[in-house]
N, C-alpha and C positions, 0 to 999 in steps of 0.2 A: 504494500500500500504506500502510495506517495507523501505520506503525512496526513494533518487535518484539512488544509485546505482542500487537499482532491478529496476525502471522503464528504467531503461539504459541499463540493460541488457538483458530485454525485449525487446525494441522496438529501430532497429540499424539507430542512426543517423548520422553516422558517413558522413563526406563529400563523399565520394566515394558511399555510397548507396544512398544520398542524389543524387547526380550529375547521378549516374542511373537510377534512377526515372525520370530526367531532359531531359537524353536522350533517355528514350521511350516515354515520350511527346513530344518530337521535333523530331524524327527521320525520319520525313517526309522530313525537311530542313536540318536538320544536315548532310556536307556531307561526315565525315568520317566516314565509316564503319565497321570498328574494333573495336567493343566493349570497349576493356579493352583500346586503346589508347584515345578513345573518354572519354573515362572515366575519367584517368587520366587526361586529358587535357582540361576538363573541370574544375576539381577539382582546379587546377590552375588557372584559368579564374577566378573562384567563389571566390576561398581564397584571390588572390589576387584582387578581384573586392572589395569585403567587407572591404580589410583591408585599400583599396586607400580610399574608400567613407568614413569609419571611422576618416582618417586620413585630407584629403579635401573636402569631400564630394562627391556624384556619380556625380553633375549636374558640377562641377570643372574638374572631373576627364575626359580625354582624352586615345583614344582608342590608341595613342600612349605612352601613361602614362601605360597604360594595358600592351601593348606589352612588352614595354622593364623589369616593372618589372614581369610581368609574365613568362620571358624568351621565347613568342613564336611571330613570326614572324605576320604583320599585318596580310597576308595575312592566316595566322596561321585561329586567330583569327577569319573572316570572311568564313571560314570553319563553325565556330558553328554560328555565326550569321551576320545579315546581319545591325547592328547598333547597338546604346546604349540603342535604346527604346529597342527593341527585348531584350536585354540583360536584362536589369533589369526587364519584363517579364517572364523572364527564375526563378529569381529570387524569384521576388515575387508569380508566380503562385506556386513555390516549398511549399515557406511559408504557402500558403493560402489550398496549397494539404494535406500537413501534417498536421495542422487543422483540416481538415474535418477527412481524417484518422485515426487520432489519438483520438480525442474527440469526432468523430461521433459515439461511439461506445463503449460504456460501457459494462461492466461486465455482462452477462447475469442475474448475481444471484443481481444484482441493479436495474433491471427494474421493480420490486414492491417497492422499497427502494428507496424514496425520499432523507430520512437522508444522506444515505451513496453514491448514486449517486450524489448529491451536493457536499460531503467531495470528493469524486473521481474526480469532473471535475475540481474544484479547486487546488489541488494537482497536479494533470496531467498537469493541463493548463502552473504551475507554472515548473514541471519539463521538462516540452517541451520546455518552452522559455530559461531554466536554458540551457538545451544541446544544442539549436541552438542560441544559445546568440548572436552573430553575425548577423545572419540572421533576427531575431528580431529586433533587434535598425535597423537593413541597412532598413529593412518595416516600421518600424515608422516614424525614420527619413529622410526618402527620399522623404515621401510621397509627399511634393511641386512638385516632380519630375518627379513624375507620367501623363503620359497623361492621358484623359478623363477614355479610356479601363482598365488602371491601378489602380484609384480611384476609378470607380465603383466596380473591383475584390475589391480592399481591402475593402470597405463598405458592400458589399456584404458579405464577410466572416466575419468582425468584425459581423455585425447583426446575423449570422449565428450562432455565438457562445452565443451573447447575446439569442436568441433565447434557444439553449439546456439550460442554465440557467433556463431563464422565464419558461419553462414548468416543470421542474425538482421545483420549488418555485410553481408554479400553482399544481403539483399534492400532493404538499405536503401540500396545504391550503386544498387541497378537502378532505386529510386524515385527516385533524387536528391536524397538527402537525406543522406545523409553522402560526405565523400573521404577512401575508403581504398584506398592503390596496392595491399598486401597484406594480404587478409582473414585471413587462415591467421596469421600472423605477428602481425598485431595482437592477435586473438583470444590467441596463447599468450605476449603481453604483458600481457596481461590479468588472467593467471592468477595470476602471482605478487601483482598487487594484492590480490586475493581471500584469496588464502593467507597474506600479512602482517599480516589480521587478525587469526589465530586462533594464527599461531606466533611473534609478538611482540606480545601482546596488552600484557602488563605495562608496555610502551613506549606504548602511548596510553590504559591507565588513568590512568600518572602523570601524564597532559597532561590527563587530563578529560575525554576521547574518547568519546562512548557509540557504542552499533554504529550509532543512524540517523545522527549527523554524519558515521560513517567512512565509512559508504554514499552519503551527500549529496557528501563529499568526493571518494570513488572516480567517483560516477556524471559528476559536472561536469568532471575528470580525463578521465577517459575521452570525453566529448563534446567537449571542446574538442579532445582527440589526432586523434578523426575527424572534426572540421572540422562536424561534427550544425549546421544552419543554424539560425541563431536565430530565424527568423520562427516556425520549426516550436517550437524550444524555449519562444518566448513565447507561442504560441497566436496568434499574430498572422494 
């Protein structure tokens, strides 16, 4: 992978593709009809949902706290949904879709290549949380927040990923090319690497850390932990 910028110029995260994505999953409830203003007007709801929860918290923040600084009207507001569970919902199913999307689905020319599908979900994992940063921490850290249905999605996807992991380390024991006594186990050591990028970021900006070194750091990290033989590593 070329770094962050090509993976960002590959794959559009921007709030507005995000928040359209948001509203063909709810467009059963959603009841304005206009595309581009639902669009818009979501994007608002989201920016400013994230920046309140960052700032008090989502379970603090109030739908009239939403209104006034998102500029729209309550009854704005209950246009797109119908409460704050719904709301952070909307949110975290986004999180938990782009997940799937984006990591469910590697490179075709990786699905014999243990190596380099490893170095690829790790990278990717790292530059997805890097471009939706916001969205990340508001998933981690809300989670108290969560009803039952919101807990299970996020466990459910955290496992999901741990899983692409665990068989990506399972094919590459059967190749002989890494030693891992336990795949399951390594794979959900794994995760909190991933996850230290984006819920202590401010701890390796002030080192100078960009996200490719943290990736170069995690990937080398991670291959030395499952023994990844060097002949393979140096192309030898």
């Amino acid at each position: 992978m070329g770094g962050l910028p090509e993976f960002q110029s590959r794959v559009d995260l921007s709030m507005e593709a995000l928040c359209a994505r948001i509203l063909e999953r709810h467009a059963a409830t959603i009841r304005v009809k206009k595309p581009a203003v639902a669009i818009a007007n979501l994007a608002r709801i989201v920016d400013t949902t994230l920046n309140l929860a960052n700032r008090k918290g989502f379970h603090s923040m109030s739908l009239r706290d939403l209104a006034e600084q998102s500029g729209l009207s309550m009854g704005a507001l209950y246009a797109y949904f119908d409460g704050k569970d719904t709301l952070l919902m909307m949110i975290l199913g986004q999180v938990v879709g782009v997940v799937e999307e984006v990591l469910g689905h590697p490179p075709e020319e990786l699905v014999e290549d243990p190596v380099g599908r490893l170095r690829w979900l790790l990278e990717t994992h790292l530059y997805l949380t890097e471009t939706m940063h916001p969205w990340f921490v508001f998933a981690y850290m809300e989670a108290k927040a969560f009803s039952k249905e919101g807990r299970d999605l996020a466990v459910t996807s955290e496992l999901a990923t741990e899983r692409l992991m665990a068989d990506t380390l399972a094919d590459g024991v059967r190749r002989g090319l890494f030693t891992v006594p336990d795949v399951e186990m390594t794979a959900a050591l794994i995760k909190p690497l991933l996850q230290d990028w984006y819920v202590k970021r401010g701890k390796y900006a002030r080192r100078g850390v960009t996200p490719e070194r943290y990736a170069q750091s995690v990937m080398g990290f991670v291959e030395a932990a499952i023994g990844l033989r060097q002949t393979v590593a140096g192309g030898v």
